[in-house]
N, C-alpha and C positions, 0 to 999 in steps of 0.2 A: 807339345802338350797344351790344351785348353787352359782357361784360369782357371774353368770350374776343376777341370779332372786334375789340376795340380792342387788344389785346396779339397778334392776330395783323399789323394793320396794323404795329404798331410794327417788331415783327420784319422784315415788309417791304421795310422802309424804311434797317433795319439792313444796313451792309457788311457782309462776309465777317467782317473783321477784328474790328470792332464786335462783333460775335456771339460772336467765339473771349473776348472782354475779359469778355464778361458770365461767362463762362467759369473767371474765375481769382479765387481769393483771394486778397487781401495783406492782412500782419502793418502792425501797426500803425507801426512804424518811417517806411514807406514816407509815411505821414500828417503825418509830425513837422512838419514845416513848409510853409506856404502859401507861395508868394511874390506880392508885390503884381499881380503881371501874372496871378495864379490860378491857375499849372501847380504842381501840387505836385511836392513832392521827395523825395527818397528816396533808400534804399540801393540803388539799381537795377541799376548795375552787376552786381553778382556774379549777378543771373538774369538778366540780358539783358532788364531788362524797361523797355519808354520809356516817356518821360512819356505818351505817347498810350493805351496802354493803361491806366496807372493812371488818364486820364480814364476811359475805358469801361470799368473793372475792374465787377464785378458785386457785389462784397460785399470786405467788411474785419475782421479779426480782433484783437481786443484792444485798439481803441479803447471807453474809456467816458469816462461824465461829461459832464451834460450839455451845460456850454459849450462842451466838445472836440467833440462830436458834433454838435452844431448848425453849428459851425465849418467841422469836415470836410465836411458834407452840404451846407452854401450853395455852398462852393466848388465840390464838384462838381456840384450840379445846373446853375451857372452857366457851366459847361465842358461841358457834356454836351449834345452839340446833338439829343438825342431826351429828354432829361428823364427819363431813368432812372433814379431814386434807388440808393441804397448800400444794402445788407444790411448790419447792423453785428452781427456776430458774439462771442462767448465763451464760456469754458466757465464756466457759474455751475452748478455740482454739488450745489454744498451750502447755498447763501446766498450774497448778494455783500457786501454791507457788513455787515450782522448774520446771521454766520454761525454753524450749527445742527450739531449733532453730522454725523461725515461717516458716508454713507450706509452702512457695516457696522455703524455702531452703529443708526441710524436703524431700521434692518432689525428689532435687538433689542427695539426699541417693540414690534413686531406689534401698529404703530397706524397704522394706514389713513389716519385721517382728520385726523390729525395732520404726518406723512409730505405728504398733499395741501397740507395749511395750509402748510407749510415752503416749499415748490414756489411755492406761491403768493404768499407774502411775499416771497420771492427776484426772483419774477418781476415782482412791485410796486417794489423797487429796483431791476432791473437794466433794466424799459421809463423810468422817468423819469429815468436817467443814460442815456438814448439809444440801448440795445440792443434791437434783434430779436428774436436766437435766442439760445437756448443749448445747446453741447450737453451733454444731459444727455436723462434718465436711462441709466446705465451699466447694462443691463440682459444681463452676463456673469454665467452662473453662475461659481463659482470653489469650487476645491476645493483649492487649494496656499498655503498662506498663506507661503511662502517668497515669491509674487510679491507685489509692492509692489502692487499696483493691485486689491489685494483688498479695499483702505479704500474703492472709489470702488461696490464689488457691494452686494444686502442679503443676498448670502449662497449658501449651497451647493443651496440645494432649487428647480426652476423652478416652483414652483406658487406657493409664498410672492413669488419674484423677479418672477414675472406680476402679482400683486396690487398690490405695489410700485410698478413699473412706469406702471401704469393709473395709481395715484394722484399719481403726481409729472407724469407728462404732465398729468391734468386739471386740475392744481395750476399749472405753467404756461401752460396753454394757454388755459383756461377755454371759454365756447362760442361765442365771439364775437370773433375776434382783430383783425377789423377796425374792432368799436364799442368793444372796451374794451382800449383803449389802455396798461392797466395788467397786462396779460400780455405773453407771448412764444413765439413760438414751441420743439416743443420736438425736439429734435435725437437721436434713440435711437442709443448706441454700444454696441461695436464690434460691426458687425457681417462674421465672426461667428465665435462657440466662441474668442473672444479668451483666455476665461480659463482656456484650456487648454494654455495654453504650457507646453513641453515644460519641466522642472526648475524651472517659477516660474522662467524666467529671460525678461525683457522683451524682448518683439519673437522670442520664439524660433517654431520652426516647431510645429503645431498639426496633427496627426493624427489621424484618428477614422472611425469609418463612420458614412455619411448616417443610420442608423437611430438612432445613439448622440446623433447632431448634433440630428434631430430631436426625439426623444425628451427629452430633459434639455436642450437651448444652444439651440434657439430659440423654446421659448414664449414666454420672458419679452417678448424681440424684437416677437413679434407680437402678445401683448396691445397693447405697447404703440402697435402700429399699426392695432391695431385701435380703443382709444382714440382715435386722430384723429394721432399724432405727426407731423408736418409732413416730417420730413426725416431721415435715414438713414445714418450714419459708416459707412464701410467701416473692418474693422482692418486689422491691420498684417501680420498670420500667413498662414498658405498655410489653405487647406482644400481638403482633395483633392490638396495638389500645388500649387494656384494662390495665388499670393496671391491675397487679398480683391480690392483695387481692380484684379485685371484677369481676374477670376473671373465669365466670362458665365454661368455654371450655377449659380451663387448670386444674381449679381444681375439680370441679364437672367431667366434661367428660371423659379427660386425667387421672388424677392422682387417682380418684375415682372409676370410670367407668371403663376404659381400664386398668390398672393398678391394679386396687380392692384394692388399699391400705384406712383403714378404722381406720389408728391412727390419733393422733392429730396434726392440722394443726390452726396455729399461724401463727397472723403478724409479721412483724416486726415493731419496735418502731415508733405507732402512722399513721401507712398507712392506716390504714382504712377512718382516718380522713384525709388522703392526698386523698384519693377519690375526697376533695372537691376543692384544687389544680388541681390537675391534668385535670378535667374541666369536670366527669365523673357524678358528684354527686352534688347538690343544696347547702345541707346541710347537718349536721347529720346522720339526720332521710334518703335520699336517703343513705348515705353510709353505713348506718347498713342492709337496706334493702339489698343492693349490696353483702354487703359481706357475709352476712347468707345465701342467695341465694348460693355465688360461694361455702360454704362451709368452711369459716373461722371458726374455733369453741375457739379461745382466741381470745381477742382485746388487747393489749399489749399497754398500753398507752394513749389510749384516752376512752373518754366515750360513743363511740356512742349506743353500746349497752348497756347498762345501762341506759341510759336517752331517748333512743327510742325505743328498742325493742319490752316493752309491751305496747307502743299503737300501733306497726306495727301490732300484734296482733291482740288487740282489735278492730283494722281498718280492717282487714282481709285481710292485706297485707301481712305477713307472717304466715302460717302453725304455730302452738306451737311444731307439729311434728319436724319443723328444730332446735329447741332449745334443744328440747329432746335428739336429736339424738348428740348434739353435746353436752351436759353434759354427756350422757352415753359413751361418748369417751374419758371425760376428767376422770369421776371416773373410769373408766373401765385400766386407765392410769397409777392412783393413786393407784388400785388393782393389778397391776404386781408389781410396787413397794414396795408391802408388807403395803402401809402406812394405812390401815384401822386398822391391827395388831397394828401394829408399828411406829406410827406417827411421832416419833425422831428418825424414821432411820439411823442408819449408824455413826449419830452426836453424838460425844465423844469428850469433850476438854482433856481428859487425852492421848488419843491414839491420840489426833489431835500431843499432843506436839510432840509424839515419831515419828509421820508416815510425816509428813509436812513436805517438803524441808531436809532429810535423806538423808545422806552420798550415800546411794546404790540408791535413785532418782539423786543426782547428777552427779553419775559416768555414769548414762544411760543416762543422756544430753550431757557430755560431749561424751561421744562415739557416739552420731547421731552430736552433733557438728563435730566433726572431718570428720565426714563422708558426713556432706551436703555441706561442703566449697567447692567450685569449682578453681582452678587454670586456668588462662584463660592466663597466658603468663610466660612462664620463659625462660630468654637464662643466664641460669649458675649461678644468683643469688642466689638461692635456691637451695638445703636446708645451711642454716646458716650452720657453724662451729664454735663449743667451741673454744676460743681462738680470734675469731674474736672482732672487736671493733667495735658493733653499736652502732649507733644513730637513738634512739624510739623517733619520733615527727608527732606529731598531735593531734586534737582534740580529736580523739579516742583512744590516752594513757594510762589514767587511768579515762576514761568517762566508767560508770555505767548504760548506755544510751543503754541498748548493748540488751536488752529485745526483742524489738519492739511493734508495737501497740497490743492491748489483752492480754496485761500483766496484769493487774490491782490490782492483787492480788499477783505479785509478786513483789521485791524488789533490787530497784538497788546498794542500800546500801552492798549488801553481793553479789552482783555479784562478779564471778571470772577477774578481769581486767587485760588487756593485758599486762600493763607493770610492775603489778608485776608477772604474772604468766613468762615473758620473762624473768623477772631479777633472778627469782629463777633458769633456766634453764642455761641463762649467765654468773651469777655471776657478777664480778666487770668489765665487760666491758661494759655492758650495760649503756647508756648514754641518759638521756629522757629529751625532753623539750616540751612545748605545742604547738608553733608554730604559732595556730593561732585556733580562735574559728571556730563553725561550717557557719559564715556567716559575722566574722569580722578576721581582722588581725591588728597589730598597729608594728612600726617598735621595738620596745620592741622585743615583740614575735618572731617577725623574726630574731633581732640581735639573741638573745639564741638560735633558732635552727641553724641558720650559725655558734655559736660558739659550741654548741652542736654536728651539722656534720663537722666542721672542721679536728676533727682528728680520723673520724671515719674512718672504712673498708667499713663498707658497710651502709646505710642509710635505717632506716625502718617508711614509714609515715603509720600509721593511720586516714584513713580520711571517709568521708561517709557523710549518711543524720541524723539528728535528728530524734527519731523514730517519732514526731509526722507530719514529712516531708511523710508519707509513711499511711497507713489505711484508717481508713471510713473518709470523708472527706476531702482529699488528694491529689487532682489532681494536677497536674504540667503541664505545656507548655513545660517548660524547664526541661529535666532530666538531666543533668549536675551537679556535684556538683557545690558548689557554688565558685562566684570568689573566692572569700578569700583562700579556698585550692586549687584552681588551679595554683592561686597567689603563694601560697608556695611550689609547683610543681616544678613549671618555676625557683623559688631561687634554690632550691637543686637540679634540674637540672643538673645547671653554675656551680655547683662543677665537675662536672665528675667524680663521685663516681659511683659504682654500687646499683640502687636502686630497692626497694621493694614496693609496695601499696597493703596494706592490707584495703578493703573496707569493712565499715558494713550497709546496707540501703536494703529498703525493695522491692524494686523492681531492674528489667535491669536499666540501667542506659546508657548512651553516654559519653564514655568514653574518646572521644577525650580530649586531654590535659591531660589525663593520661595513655591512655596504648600505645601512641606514645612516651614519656620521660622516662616510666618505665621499669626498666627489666626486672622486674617480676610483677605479678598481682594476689592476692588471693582476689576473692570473699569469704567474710565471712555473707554476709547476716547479720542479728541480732540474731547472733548464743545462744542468751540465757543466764541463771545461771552460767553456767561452758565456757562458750565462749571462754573467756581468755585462760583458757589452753589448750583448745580444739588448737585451733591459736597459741599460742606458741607451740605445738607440733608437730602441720602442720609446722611451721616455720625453727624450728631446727630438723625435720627430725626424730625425734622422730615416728611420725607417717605418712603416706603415702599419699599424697591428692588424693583421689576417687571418688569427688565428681563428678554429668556430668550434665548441667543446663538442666533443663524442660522447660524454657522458652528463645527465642531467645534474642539476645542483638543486636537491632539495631543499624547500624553503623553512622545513623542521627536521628534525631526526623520524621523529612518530611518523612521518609519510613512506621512509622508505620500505619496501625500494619501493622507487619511483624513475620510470620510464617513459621514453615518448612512444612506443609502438604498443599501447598498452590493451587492452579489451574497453568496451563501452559500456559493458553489464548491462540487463532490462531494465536498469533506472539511472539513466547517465544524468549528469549533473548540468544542467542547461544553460549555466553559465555561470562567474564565479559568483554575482553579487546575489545568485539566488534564494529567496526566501524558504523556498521550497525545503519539506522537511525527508519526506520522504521518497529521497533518492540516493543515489549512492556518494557519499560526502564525510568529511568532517566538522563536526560544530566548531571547532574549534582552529582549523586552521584551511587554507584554500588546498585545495586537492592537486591545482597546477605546482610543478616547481618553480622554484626560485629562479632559474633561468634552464631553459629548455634545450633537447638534446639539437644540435646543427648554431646554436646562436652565439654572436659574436660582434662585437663592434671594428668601427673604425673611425681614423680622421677622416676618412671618404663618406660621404651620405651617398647610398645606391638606390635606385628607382625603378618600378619594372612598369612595365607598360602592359598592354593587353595578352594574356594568355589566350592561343590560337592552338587549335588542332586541327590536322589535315582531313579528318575526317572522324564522323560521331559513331564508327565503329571498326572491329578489328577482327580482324577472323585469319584461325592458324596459317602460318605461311606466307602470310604479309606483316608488316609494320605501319605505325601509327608516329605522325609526327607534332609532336609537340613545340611549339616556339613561343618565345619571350625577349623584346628587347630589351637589354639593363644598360640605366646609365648611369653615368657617375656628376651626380650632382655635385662634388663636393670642388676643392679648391686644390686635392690632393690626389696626385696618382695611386691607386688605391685595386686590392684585389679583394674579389667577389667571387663566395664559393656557393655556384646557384646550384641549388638542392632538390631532386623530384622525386616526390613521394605517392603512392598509391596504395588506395583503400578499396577494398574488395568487397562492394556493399552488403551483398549474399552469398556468404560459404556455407561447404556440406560442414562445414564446423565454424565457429565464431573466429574470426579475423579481427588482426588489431588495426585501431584507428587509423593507422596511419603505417608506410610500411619506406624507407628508402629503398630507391628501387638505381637510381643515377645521380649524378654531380657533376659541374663543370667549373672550372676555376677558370675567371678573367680577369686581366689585368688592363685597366682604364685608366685614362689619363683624366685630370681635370675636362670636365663637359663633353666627353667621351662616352657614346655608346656602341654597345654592340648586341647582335641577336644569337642569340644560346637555344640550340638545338635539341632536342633529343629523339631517341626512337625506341617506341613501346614494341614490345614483340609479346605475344602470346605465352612467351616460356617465361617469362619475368613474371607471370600472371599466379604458375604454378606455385603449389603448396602442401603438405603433407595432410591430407585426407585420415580420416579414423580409421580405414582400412590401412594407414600407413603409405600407400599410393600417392604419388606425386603427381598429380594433373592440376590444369583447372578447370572452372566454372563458367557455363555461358553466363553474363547476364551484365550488372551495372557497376560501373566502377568510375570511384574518383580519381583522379588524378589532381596534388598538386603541386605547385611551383614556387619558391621561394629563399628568403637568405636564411630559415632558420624551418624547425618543424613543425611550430605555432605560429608563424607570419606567413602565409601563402596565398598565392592567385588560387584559383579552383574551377575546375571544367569538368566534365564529366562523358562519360562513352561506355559506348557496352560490346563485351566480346562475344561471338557470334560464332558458336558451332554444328 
């Protein structure tokens, strides 16, 4: 017998009820305890949900660990009079036990293949502590760093967000879900234009036209489903008017229809039941209608399909056909994963001890640590020198805080901290005080670090957000840290020492009152497990900072968003120090940000030399070659992540300034150069037209070349059809 025709027998055989159960997700709570007769228990009550459907429930959230999950899965297969195993669900984002910088720094890698390896180490601890799926990758572009959940994007551009994307699916998924036990599947969120919530305020409404939606917020989406990604979050926002989960023109039409993606597609936590918020839905019973219509096939948190389904039914308001079709997607799910065979997949607490947070996962965090930090200011502070005498203060010392949000399974007790990973590199000149917490300060705390930088060389603060300052509901007005360490700025200031700010926090941030006073400035993000040393290596020159930000760093809050791919408007601004009143501008502050989307320092100085194309035009069906030699001026072996971008001078619709189209990363030795290649094609050209059409345009186009989106060589060519 086939898979399909044994998962259609199953179905079969399945009650009405039975079917709606495969239907529902429950939180882990619901699992807490077995009781000897095998009915598990729970918090049920408050959704109206009985013990009978938590036997036929379809999948479970936020259980791990192997012995718990072997536990929960005997019991129920043992209660389950068709033998349907459990989906055990979570969100593993970034890492589960040995976790890796979170994914806006990961993004600043613009490392692929590292990025992949992260994915895949994640996905080796969270299948032998007994998970499935995870959802992950967050594949929202974001342009408001006021929204907290901009730590979970790799950032503002969907071209860089696609490649992303791709690699953390093949990272957890690998090619084979059913023979190698040591992946998961992988969950793409939110879908969709989540990260275009109105004010960066979470959960807000999300406006836009289908051409803007298509164009920038859902490539990344659909690489990733084009990669293979298993299964599909609806968000939380309206698009068009609808929300997501009860949105058939997004997910019936789009994602279903034009797309033909036919795995499983999941709320997220309880939206179905915001159907009735959001002013869409009566009650319930409309919102389960809603969403089985769009094609939800898990309800993740509430009950609506479970306590309405079968009389939408019986009412002849819903098809049985719609319920069918979406249990056959969820066993059909459960059958790549092996778990009909194998219902305790993967979950081993003996190989849990040996493979969970391992020396060789940690060394792979620390080397994407190292690699996502961005350097955004140095004049000669950096790199440290053995023999110097600092002074380590701040809140972010020896704070274990260094995770960020979607850790949850990991530990900040054994994180790597900065000030002991510094003091091993320093030895005894190393000099730490706290300074001041992350939102108080008392003159205590400051006396010690003024006696702490007193007789230091050079001063090093540690400062940032709290991670729980940054993720799912998380909005800020203010991205500023907070007074208290700004306060402690302005003291070590009035020394006139040469200083350092190393920041850990989950999104851009406005810097002012720090990288005006500081001499140097490391973006460390929430660099993770190994963080600490990753940052003391970056610090003492150990290792090279290479990082180059995916997202811009406004130079006020009042600019955002603010974007490098932006529109030019009929009154572009001609340049910053302009007098000019009437054009498109701020009186009051520069319209550039503070530092620009691709930009990034180093100890290396890199140099480019003449940009060259093969030729001054392109016509479909051939390629165009672009060359630049880059060197490395500097005195340090040093990588260079060369950037080419393209401006599309005349669309049948306005094109932004500047668009990434490639990137190539090299690694030079001192007075080392090399020439960096690339190849234009005609399809890179293409663009979503007002009729929605994807082509392009004959005519003229920039192209340019560069280490950041505002520093570029520039040539120009015209496509030819």
């Amino acid at each position: 017998m086939s898979e399909q025709r044994r998962l259609e027998h199953i179905l079969r055989k399945m009650t009405l009820d039975e079917k709606i159960a495969q239907l529902q997700q429950l939180a882990a709570p619901f699992y807490d305890e077995a009781g000897d007769d095998g009915q598990i228990t729970g918090p049920m009550e408050s959704l109206g949900i009985t013990a009978e459907t938590v036997t036929n429930a379809g999948s479970v959230l936020g259980v791990a660990g192997a012995e718990k999950v072997i536990s929960v899965q005997r019991t129920h297969m043992a209660n389950n009079r068709h033998g349907i195993p459990l989906l055990f669900m979570a969100d593993i984002v970034h890492g589960f036990k040995t976790i890796f910088p979170i994914p806006l720094a990961m993004g600043c890698s613009w490392d692929l293949e590292l990025a992949e390896r992260s994915a895949e180490i994640a996905a080796k601890e969270a299948a032998v502590s007994g998970l499935h799926v995870t959802f992950a990758p967050m594949a929202d572009l974001v342009r408001d760093p006021r929204w907290g959940r901009v730590m979970e994007s790799t950032g503002e551009d969907p071209y860089l967000n696609a490649l992303f994307a791709r690699a953390m699916v093949r990272g957890f998924q690998g090619t084979d879900l059913k023979n190698d036990t040591g992946r998961v599947a992988s969950c793409v969120k939110h879908f969709a234009a989540y990260g275009l919530a109105e004010g960066g305020r979470e959960y807000n409404t999300v406006d836009l036209s289908e051409r803007q939606l298509r164009e920038y917020y859902l490539p990344a989406y659909k690489a990733a489903l084009d990669e293979g990604a298993e299964m599909v979050m609806t968000s939380f926002n309206t698009v068009e008017g609808i929300p997501a989960s009860g949105n058939v023109k997004l997910m019936r039409d789009l994602l279903r229809g034009e797309w033909g993606f036919d795995g499983v597609v999941i709320s997220d936590w309880a939206a179905i039941g915001e159907l009735i918020a959001h002013g869409v839905a009566e009650d319930d019973r409309e919102a389960a209608l809603k969403a089985i219509h769009a094609g939800v096939d898990i309800d993740m948190m509430t009950s609506a399909y479970v306590l309405e389904l079968a009389r939408l039914v019986s009412d002849g308001l819903v098809d049985e056909s719609l319920i069918d079709e979406a249990v056959l997607r969820i066993l059909r799910l459960k059958e790549k994963l092996g778990l009909f065979e194998n219902p305790l997949r993967g979950a081993d607490p003996e190989a849990e001890r040996e493979v969970v947070y391992c020396k060789e996962h940690l060394e792979a965090a620390k080397e994407l640590a190292v690699k996502s930090c961005v350097l955004l200011k140095n004049e000669g502070a950096l790199p440290l020198r053995q023999g110097q005498r600092i002074a380590l203060i701040g809140p972010f010392v020896q704070s274990g805080d260094i995770l960020g949000n979607w850790s949850w399974t990991g530990s900040r007790e054994t994180a790597v901290r900065l000030g002991t990973a510094m003091e091993a590199l320093g030895g005894s000149g190393l000099v730490v005080a706290e300074g001041c917490g992350i939102h108080d300060i008392t003159e205590l705390q400051l006396e010690e670090a003024l006696n702490a930088a007193g007789e230091a060389d050079v001063i090093v603060l540690a400062l940032g957000e709290a991670s729980e300052m940054s993720g799912e509901a998380a909005s800020r007005t203010n991205i500023k840290l907070p007074d208290a360490q700004l306060k402690l700025v302005q003291s070590m200031k009035r020394l006139g020492k040469p200083m350092v700010a190393v920041l850990f926090n989950g999104r851009p941030l406005d810097l002012h009152g720090i990288y005006e006073e500081a001499d140097a400035v490391l973006e460390a993000w929430f660099p993770g497990s190994a963080g600490g040393a990753a940052i003391a290596d970056l610090l003492y020159g150990v290792a090279n900072p290479s990082g180059r930000l995916t997202m811009s760093f406004p130079t006020t809050v009042g600019q955002i968003p603010v974007y490098y791919n932006h529109f030019n408007t009929g009154r572009p601004k001609p340049a910053e120090d302009t007098e000019e009143k009437y054009v498109s501008h701020y009186l009051d502050s520069p319209n550039a940000p503070l530092f620009p989307f691709g930009y990034g320092l180093s100890y290396s100085s890199f140099s480019y030399g003449e940009l060259a194309l093969s030729s001054a035009s392109l016509k479909a069906g051939q390629t165009l070659q672009a060359k630049v030699r880059v060197s490395n001026d500097g005195s340090m072996a040093g990588t260079e992540t060369v950037q080419l971008y393209i401006r599309d001078v005349s669309g049948e619709v306005v094109r932004p300034v500047k668009e990434l189209k490639d990137f190539r990363q090299v690694m030079l030795a001192p007075g080392e150069s090399a020439e960096v290649a690339f190849e234009i094609t005609e399809a890179q050209l293409r663009y979503h037209h007002s009729d929605l059409s994807f082509t392009s345009d004959a005519g003229k186009f920039e192209l340019h070349v560069g280490g950041n989106s505002r520093d570029t060589l520039q040539s120009v060519f015209r496509l030819e059809q």
